[in-house]
C-alpha positions in Angstrom: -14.4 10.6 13.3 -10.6 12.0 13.1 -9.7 9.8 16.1 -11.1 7.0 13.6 -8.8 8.1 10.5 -5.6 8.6 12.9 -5.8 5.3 13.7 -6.4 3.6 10.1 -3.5 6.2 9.3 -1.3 4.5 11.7 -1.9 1.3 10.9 -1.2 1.7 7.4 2.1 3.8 8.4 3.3 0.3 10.5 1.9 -1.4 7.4 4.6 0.3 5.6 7.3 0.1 8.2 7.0 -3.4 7.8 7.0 -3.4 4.2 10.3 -1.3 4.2 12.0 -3.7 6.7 11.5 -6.3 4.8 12.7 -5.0 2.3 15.4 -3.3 3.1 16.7 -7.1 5.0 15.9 -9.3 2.4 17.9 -6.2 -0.2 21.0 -7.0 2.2 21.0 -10.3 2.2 20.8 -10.8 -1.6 23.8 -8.2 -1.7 25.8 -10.0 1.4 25.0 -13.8 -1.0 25.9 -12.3 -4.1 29.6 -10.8 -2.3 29.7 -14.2 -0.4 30.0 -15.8 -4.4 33.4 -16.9 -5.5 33.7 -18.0 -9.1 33.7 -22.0 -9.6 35.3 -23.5 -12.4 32.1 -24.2 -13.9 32.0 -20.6 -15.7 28.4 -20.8 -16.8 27.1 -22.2 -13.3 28.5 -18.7 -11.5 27.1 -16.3 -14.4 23.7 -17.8 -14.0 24.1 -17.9 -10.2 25.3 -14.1 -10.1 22.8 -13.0 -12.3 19.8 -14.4 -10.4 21.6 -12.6 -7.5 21.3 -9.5 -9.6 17.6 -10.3 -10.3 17.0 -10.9 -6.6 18.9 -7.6 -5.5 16.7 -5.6 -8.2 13.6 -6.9 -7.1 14.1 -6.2 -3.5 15.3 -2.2 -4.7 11.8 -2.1 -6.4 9.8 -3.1 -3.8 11.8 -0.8 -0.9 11.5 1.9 -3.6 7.9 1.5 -4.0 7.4 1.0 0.0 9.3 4.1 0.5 7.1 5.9 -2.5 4.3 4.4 0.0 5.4 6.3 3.1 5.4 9.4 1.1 2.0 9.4 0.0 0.8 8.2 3.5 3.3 11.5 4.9 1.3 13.7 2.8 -2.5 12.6 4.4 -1.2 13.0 7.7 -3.1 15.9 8.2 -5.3 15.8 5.3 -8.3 18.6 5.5 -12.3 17.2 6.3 -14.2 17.4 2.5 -17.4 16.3 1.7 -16.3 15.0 -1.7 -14.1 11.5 -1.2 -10.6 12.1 -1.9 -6.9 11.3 -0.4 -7.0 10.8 2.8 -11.1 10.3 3.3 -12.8 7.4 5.3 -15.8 6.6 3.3 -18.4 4.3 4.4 -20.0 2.7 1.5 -23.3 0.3 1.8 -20.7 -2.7 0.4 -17.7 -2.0 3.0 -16.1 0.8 4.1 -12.8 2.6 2.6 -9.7 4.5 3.9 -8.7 6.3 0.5 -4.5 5.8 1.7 -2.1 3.2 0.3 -3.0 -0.3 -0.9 -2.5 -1.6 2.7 -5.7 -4.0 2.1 -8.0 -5.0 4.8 -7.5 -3.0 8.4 -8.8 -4.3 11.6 -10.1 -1.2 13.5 -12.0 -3.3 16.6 -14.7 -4.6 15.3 -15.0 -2.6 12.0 -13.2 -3.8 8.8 -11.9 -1.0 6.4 -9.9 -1.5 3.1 -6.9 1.0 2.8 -6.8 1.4 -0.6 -4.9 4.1 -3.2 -6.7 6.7 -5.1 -5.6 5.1 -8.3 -6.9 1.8 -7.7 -10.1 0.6 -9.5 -12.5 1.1 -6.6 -10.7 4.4 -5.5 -11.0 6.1 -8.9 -14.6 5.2 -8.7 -14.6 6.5 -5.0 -12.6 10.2 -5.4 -15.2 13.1 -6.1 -18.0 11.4 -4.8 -20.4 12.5 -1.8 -22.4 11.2 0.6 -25.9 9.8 -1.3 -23.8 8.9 -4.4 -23.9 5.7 -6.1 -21.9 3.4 -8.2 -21.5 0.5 -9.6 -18.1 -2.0 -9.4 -17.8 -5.7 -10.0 -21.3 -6.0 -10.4 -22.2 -4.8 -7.1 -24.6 -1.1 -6.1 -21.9 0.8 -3.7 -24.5 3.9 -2.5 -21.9 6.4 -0.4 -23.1 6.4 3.4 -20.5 8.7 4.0 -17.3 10.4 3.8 -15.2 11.9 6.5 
């Protein structure tokens, strides 16, 4: 079962690589366009045009920040203790799909098995954290009944 949960763990951690990447190339390019700008004479033209830049440049901050917030969480489940209750870091298999309780990394491909790398503090996770194997719950109008957790 560890070998299992080292490899969803890995997938989400290049999951995240990618994510900061991206990130961190698309944050450089908005800061290379908006140094690139030279002012026109159309004066409002240029202060529209620099502060989309600026809008571009803090988006791409937020999402590196948040990718890099990501790896952090991720870091901290490298290792994360066997419990028979669902928390960080547990693979639970559910009688609706199966769950890596991670980072919102979405659906995994391990083989032939699907599992959802979801956070903790999502909707289904927050239903998921505490429980044990032969518990039940209900989400989106659907009966999840824990197969179990590892």
């Amino acid at each position: 079962m560890q070998e299992i949960k080292d490899s969803l763990y890995q997938l989400c951690l290049k999951f995240i690589e990618e994510r900061i990447n991206t990130a961190e190339t698309a944050l450089k390019q908005a800061r290379e366009a908006s140094n690139d700008d030279t002012k026109s004479s159309a004066g409002d033209k240029y202060e529209t045009s620099r502060e989309m830049m600026q809008q571009d440049i803090d988006r791409n901050k937020r999402l590196l920040i948040d990718a890099e917030e990501n790896q952090r969480v991720l870091a901290s489940l490298k290792d994360a203790p066997f419990s028979e209750s669902a928390r960080n870091g547990s693979l639970v298999y559910t009688s609706q799909g199966n769950f890596y309780l991670s980072i919102s990394a979405g659906q995994l491909q391990l083989g032939k098995d699907t599992v959802f790398a979801i956070s903790a503090v999502s909707p289904i996770g927050k239903l998921l954290l505490g429980k044990e194997k032969g518990a039940s719950f209900d989400f989106n109008g659907k009966k999840y009944q824990i197969k179990e957790v590892a």
